[in-house]
MOPAC internal coordinates of N, CA, C and O (Angstrom, degrees):
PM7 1SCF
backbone

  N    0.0000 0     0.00 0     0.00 0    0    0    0
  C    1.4490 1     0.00 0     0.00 0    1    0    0
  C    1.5223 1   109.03 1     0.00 0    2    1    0
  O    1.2310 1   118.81 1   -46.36 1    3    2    1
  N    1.1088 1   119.88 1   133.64 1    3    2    1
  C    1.6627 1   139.33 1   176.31 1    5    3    2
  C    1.7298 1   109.79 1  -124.63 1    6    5    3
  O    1.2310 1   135.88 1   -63.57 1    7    6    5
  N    1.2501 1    86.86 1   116.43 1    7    6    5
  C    1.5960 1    83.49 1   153.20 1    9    7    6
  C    1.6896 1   120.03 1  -105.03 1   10    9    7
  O    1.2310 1   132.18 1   -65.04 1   11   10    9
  N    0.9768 1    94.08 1   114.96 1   11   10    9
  C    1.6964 1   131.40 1   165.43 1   13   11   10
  C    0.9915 1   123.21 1   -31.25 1   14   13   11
  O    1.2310 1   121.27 1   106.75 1   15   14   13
  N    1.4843 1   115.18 1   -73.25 1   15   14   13
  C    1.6162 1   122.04 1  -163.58 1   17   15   14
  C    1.7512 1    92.63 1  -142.79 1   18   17   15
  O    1.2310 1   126.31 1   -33.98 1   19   18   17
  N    1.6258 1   105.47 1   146.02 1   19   18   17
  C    1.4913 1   108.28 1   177.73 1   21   19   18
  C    1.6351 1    95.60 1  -130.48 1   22   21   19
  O    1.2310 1   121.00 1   -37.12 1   23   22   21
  N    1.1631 1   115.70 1   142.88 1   23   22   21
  C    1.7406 1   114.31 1  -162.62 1   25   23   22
  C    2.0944 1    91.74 1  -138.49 1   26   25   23
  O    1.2310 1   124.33 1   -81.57 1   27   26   25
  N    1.3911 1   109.29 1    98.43 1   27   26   25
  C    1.3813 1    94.58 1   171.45 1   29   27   26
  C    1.7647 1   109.38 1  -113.09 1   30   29   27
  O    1.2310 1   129.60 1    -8.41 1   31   30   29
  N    1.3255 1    99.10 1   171.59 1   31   30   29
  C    1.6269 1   114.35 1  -170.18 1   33   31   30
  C    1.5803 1    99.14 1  -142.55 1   34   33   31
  O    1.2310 1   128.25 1   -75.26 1   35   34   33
  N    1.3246 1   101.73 1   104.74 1   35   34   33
  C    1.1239 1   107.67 1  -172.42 1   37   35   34
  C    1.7228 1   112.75 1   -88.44 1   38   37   35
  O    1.2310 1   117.56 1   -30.10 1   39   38   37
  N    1.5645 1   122.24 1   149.90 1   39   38   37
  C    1.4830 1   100.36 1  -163.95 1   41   39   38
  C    1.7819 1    96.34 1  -123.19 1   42   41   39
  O    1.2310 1   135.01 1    -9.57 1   43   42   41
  N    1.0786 1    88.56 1   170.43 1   43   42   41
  C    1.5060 1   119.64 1  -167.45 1   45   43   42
  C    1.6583 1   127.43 1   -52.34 1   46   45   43
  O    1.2310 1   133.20 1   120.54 1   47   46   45
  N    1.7381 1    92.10 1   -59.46 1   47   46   45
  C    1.1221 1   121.87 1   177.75 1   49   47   46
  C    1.1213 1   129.37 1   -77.82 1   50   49   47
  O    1.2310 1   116.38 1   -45.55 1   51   50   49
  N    2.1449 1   124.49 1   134.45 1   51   50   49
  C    1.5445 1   117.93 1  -171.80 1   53   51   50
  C    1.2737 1   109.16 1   -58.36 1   54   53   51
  O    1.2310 1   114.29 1    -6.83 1   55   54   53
  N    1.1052 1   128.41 1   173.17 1   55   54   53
  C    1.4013 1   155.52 1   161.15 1   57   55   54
  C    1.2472 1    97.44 1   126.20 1   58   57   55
  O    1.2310 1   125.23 1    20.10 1   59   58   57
  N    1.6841 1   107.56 1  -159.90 1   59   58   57
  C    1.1402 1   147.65 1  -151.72 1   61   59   58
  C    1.6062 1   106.80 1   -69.98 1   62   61   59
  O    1.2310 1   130.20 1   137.13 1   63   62   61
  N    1.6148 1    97.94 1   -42.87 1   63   62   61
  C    2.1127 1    99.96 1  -171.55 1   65   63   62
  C    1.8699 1    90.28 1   -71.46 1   66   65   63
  O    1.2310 1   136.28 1   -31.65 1   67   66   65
  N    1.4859 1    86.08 1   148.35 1   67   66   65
  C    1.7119 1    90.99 1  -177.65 1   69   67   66
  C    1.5598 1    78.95 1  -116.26 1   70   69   67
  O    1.2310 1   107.75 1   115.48 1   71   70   69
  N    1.0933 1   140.47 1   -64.52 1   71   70   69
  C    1.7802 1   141.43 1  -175.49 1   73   71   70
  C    1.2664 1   110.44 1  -152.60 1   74   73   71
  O    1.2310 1   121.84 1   -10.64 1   75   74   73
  N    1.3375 1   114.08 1   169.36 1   75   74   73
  C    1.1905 1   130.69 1   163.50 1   77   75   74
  C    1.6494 1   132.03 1   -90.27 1   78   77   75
  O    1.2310 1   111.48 1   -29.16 1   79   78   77
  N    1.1766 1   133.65 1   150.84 1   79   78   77
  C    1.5106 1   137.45 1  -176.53 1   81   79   78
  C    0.9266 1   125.48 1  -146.90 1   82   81   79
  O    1.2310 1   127.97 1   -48.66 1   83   82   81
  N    1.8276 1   102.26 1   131.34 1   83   82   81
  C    1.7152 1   111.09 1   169.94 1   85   83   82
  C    1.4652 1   117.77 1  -107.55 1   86   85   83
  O    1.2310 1   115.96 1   -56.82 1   87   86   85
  N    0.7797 1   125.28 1   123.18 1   87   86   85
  C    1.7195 1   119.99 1   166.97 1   89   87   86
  C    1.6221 1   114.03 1  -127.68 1   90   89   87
  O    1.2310 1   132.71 1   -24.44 1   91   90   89
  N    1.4354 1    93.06 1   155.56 1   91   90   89
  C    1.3357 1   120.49 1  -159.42 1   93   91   90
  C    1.4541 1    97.84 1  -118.01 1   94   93   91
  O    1.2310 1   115.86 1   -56.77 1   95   94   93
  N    1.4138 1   125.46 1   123.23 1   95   94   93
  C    1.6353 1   159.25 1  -166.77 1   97   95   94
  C    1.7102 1    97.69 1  -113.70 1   98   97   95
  O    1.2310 1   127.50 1   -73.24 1   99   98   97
  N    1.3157 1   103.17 1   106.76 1   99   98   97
  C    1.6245 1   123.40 1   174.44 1  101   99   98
  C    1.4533 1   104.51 1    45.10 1  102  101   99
  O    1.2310 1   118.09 1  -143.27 1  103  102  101
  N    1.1198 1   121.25 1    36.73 1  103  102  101
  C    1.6405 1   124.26 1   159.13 1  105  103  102
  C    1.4180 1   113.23 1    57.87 1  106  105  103
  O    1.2310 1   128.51 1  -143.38 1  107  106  105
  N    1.3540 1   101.22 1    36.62 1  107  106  105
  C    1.8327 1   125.12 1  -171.25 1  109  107  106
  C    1.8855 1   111.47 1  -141.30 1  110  109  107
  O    1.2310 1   128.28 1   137.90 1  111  110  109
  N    1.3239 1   101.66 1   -42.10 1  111  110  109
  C    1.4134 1    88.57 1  -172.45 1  113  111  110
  C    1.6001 1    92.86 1  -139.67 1  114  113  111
  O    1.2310 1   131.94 1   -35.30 1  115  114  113
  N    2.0143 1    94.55 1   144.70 1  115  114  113
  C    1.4876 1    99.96 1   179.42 1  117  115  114
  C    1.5179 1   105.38 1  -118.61 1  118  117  115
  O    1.2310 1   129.63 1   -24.33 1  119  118  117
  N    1.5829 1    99.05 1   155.67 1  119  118  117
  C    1.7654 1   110.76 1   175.76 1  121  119  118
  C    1.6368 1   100.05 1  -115.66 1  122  121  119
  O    1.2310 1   119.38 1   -68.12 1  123  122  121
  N    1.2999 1   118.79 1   111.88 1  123  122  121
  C    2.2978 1   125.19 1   179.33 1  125  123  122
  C    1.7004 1    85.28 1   -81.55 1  126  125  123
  O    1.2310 1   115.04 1   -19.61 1  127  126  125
  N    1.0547 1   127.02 1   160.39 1  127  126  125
  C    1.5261 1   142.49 1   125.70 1  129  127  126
  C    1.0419 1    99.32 1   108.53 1  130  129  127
  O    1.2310 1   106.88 1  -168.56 1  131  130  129
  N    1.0482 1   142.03 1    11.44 1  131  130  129
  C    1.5310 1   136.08 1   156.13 1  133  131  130
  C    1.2608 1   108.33 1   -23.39 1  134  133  131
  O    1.2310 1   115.81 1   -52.38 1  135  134  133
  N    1.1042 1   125.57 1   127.62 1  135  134  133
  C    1.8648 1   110.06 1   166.61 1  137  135  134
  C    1.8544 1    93.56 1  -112.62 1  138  137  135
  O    1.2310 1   134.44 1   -14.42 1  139  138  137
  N    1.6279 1    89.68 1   165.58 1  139  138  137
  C    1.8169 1    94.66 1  -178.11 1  141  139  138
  C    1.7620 1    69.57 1  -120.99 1  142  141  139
  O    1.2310 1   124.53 1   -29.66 1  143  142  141
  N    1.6023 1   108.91 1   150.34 1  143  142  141
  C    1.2232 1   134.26 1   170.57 1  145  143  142
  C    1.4099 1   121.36 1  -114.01 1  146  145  143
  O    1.2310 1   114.07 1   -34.58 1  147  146  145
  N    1.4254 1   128.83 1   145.42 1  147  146  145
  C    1.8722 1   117.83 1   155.93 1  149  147  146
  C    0.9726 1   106.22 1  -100.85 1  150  149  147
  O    1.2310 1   120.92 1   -68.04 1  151  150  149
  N    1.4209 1   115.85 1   111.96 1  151  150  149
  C    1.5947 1   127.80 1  -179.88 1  153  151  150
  C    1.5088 1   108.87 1   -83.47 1  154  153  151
  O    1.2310 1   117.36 1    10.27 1  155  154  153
  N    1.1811 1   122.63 1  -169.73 1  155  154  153
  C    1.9707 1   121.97 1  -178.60 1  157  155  154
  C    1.8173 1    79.54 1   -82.38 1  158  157  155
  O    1.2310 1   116.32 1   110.13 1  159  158  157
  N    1.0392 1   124.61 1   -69.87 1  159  158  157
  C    1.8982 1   120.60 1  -177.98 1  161  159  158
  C    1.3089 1   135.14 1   -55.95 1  162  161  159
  O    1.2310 1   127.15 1   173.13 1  163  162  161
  N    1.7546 1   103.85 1    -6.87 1  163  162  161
  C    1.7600 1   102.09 1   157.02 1  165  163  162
  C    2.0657 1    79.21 1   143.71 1  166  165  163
  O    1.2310 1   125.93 1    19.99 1  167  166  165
  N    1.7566 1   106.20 1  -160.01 1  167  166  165
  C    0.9017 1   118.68 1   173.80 1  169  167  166
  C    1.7631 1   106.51 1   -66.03 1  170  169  167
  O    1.2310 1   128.00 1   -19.88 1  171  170  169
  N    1.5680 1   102.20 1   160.12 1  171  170  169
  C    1.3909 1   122.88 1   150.08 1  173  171  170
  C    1.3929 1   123.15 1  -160.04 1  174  173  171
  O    1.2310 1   117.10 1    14.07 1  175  174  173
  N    1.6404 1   123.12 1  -165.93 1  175  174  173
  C    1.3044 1   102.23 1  -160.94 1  177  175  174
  C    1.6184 1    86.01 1  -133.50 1  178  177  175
  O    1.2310 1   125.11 1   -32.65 1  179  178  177
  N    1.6244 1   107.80 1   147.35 1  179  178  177
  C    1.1583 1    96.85 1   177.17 1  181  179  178
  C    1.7624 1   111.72 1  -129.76 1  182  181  179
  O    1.2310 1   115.15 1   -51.11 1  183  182  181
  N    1.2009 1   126.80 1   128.89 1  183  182  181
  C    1.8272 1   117.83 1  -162.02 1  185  183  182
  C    1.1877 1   109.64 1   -80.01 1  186  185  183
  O    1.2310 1   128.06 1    -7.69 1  187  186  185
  N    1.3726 1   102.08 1   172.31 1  187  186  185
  C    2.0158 1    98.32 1  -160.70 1  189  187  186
  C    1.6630 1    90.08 1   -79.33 1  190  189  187
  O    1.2310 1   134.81 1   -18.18 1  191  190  189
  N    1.1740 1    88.96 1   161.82 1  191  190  189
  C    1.5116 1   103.68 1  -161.07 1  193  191  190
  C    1.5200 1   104.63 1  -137.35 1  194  193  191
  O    1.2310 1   106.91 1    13.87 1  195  194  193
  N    1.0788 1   141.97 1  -166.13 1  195  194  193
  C    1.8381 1   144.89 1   170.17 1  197  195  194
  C    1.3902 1    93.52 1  -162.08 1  198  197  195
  O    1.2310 1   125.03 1    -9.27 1  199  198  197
  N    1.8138 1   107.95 1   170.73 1  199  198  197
  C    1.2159 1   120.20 1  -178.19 1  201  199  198
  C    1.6076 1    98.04 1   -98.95 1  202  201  199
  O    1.2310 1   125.37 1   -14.10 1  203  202  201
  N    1.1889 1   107.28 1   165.90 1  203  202  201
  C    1.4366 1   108.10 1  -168.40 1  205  203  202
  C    1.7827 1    97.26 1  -114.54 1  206  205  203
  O    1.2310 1   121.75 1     2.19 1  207  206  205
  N    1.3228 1   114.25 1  -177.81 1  207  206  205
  C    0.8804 1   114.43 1   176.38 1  209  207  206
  C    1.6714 1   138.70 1   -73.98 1  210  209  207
  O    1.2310 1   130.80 1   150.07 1  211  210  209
  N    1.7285 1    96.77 1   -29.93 1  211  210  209
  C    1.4844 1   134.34 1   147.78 1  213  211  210
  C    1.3905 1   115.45 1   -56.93 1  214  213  211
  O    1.2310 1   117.71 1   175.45 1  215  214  213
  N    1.6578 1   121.96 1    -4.55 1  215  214  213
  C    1.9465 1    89.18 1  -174.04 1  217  215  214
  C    1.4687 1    90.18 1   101.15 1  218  217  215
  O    1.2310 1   112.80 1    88.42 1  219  218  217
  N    0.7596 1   131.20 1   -91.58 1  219  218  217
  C    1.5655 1   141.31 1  -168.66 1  221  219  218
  C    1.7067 1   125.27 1   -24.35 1  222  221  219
  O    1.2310 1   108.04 1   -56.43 1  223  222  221
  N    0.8923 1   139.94 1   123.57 1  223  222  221
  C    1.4605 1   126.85 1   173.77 1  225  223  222
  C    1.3451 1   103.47 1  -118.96 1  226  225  223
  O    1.2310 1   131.59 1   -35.43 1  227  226  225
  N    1.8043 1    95.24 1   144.57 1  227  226  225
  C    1.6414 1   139.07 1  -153.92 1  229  227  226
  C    1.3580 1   104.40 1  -117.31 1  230  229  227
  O    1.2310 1   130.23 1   -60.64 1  231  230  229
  N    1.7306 1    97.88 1   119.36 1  231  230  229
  C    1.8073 1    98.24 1  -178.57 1  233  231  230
  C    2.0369 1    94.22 1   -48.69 1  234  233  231
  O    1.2310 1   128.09 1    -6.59 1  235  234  233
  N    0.9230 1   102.04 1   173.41 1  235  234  233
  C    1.9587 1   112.27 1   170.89 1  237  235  234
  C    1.8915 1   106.93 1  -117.11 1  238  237  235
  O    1.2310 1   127.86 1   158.87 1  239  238  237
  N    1.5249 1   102.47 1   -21.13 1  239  238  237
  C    1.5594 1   115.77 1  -163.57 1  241  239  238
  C    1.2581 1    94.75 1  -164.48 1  242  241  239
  O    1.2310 1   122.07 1   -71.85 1  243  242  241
  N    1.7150 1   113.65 1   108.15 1  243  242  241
  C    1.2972 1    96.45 1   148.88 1  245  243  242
  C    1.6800 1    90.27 1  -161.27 1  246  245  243
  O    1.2310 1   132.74 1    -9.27 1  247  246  245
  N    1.7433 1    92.98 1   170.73 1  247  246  245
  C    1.7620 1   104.04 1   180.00 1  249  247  246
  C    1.3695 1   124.85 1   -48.21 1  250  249  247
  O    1.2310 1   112.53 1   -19.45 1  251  250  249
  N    1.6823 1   131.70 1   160.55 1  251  250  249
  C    1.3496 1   122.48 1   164.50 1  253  251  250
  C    1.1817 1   106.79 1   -92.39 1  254  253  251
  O    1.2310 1   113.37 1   156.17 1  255  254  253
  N    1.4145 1   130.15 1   -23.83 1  255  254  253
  C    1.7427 1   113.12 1   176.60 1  257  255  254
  C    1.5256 1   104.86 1  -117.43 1  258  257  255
  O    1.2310 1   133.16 1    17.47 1  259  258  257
  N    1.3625 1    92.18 1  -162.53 1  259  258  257
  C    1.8880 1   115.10 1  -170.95 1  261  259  258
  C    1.5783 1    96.54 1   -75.38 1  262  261  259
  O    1.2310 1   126.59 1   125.08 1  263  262  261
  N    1.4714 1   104.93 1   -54.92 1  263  262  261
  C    1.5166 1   109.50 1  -140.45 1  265  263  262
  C    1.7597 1    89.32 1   -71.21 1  266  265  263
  O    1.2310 1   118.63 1   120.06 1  267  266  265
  N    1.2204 1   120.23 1   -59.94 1  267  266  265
  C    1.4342 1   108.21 1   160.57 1  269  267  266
  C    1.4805 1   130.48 1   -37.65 1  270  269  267
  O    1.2310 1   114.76 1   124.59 1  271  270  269
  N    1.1682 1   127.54 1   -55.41 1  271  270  269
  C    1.4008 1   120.91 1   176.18 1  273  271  270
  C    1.4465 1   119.15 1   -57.73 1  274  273  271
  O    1.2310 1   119.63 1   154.87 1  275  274  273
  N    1.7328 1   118.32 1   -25.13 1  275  274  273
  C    1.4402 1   126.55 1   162.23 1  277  275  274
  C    1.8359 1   106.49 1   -67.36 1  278  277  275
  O    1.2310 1   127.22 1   129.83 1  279  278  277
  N    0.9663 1   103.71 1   -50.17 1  279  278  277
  C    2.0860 1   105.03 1  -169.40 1  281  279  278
  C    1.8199 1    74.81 1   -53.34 1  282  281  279
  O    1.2310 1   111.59 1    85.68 1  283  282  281
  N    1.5328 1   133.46 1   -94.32 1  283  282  281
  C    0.9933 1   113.35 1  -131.90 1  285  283  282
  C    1.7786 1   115.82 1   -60.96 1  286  285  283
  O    1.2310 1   124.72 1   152.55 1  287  286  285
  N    1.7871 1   108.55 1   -27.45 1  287  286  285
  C    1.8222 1    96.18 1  -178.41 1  289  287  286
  C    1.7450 1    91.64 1   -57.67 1  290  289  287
  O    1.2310 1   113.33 1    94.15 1  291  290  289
  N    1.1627 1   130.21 1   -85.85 1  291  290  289
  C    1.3326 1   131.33 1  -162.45 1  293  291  290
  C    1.7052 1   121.23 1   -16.82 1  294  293  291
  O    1.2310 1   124.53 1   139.79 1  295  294  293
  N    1.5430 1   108.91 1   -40.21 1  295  294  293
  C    1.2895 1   117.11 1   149.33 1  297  295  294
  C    1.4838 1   128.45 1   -27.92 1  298  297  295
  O    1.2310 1   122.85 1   100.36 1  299  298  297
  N    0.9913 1   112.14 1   -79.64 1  299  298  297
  C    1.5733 1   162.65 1  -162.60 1  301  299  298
  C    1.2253 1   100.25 1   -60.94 1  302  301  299
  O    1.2310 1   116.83 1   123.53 1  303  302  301
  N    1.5888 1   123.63 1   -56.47 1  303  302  301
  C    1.4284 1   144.05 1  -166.86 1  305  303  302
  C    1.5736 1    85.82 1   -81.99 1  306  305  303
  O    1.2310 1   116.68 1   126.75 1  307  306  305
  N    1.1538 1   123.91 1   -53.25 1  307  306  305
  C    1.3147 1   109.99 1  -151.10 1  309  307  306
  C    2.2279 1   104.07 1   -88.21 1  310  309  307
  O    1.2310 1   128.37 1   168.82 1  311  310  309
  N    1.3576 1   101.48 1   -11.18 1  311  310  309
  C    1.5384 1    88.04 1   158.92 1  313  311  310
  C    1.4141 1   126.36 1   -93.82 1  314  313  311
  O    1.2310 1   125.40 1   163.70 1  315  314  313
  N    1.2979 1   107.23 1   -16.30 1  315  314  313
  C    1.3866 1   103.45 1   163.19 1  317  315  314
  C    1.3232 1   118.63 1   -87.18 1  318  317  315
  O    1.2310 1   107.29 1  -166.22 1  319  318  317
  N    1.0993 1   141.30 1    13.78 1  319  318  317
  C    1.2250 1   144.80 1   160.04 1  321  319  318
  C    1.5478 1   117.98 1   -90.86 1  322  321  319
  O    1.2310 1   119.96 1   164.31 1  323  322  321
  N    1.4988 1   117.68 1   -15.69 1  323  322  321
  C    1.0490 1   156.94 1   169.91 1  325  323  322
  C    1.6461 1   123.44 1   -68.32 1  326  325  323
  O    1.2310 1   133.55 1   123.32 1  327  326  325
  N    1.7546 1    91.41 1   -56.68 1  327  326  325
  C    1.3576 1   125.44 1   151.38 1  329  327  326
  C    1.4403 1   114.94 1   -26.01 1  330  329  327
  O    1.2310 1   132.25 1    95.40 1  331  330  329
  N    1.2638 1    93.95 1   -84.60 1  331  330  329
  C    1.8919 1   112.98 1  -167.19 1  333  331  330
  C    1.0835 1   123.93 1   -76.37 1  334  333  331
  O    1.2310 1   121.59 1  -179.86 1  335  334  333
  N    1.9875 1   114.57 1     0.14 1  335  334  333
  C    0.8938 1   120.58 1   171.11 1  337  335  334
  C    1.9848 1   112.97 1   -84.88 1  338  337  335
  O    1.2310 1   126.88 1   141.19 1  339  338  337
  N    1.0833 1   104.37 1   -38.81 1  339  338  337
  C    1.6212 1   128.83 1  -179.06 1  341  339  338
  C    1.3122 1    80.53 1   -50.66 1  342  341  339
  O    1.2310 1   115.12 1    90.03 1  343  342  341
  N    1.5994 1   126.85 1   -89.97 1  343  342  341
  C    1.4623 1   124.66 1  -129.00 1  345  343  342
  C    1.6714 1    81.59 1  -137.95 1  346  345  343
  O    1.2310 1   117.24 1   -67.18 1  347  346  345
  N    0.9437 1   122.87 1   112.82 1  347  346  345
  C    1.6936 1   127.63 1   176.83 1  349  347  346
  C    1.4171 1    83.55 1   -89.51 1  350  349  347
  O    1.2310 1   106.07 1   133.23 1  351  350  349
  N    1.3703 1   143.47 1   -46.77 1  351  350  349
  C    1.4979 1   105.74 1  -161.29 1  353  351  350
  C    1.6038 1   112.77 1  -111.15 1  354  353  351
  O    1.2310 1   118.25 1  -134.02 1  355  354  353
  N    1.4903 1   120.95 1    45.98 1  355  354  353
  C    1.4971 1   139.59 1  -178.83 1  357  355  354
  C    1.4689 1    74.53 1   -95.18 1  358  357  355
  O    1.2310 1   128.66 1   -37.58 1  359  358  357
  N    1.6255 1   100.92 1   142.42 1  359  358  357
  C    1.6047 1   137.02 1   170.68 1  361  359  358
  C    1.3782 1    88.17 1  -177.02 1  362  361  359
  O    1.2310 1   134.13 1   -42.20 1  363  362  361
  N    1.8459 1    90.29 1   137.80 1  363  362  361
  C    1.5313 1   118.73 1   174.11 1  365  363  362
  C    1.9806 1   101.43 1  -108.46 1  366  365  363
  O    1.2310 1   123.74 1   -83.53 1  367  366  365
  N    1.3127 1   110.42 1    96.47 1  367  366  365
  C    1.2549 1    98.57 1   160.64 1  369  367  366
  C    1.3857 1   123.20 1    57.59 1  370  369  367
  O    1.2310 1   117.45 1   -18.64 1  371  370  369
  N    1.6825 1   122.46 1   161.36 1  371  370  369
  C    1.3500 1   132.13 1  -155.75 1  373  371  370
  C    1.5864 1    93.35 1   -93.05 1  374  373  371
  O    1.2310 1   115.60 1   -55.01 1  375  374  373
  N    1.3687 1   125.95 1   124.99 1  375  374  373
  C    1.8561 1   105.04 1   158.05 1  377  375  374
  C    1.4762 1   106.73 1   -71.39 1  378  377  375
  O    1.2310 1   120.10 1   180.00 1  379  378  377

């Protein structure tokens, strides 16, 4: 598995969401809504998720192991770091 293409949208508003992310896995299949987070220990990534019927929200897409779920944050982390280096003051809109 390769990810291909990393597409972020960085948002507007303070808090915690730093942007949003899509990436594309062997130039065949895409994952929208990635969010990048500021956790108390730095960034992380969190997969789109829905509310459940309980209250609860349910990844919608996400990895079965570590070592994968690390390749893609490290990805992810490292184009948006990439990101904010290009254009620190590019923001797409309010989520």
């Amino acid at each position: 598995m390769q990810i291909t293409d990393v597409r972020v949208r960085k948002v507007a508003k303070e808090g915690k969401l730093k942007a949003v992310v899509s990436i594309t896995i062997d130039d065949e299949f895409v994952v929208h809504d990635i969010k990048v987070i500021e956790g108390e220990k730095g960034l992380f990534i969190a997969m789109p998720s829905k509310k459940a019927l309980d209250g609860e929200y349910r990844d919608i897409a996400h990895p079965i192991n570590s070592g994968t779920r690390e390749r893609i944050q490290t990805t992810i982390l490292g184009k948006y770091e990439q990101t904010l280096e290009e254009d620190p003051e590019a923001v797409i809109g309010e989520m």
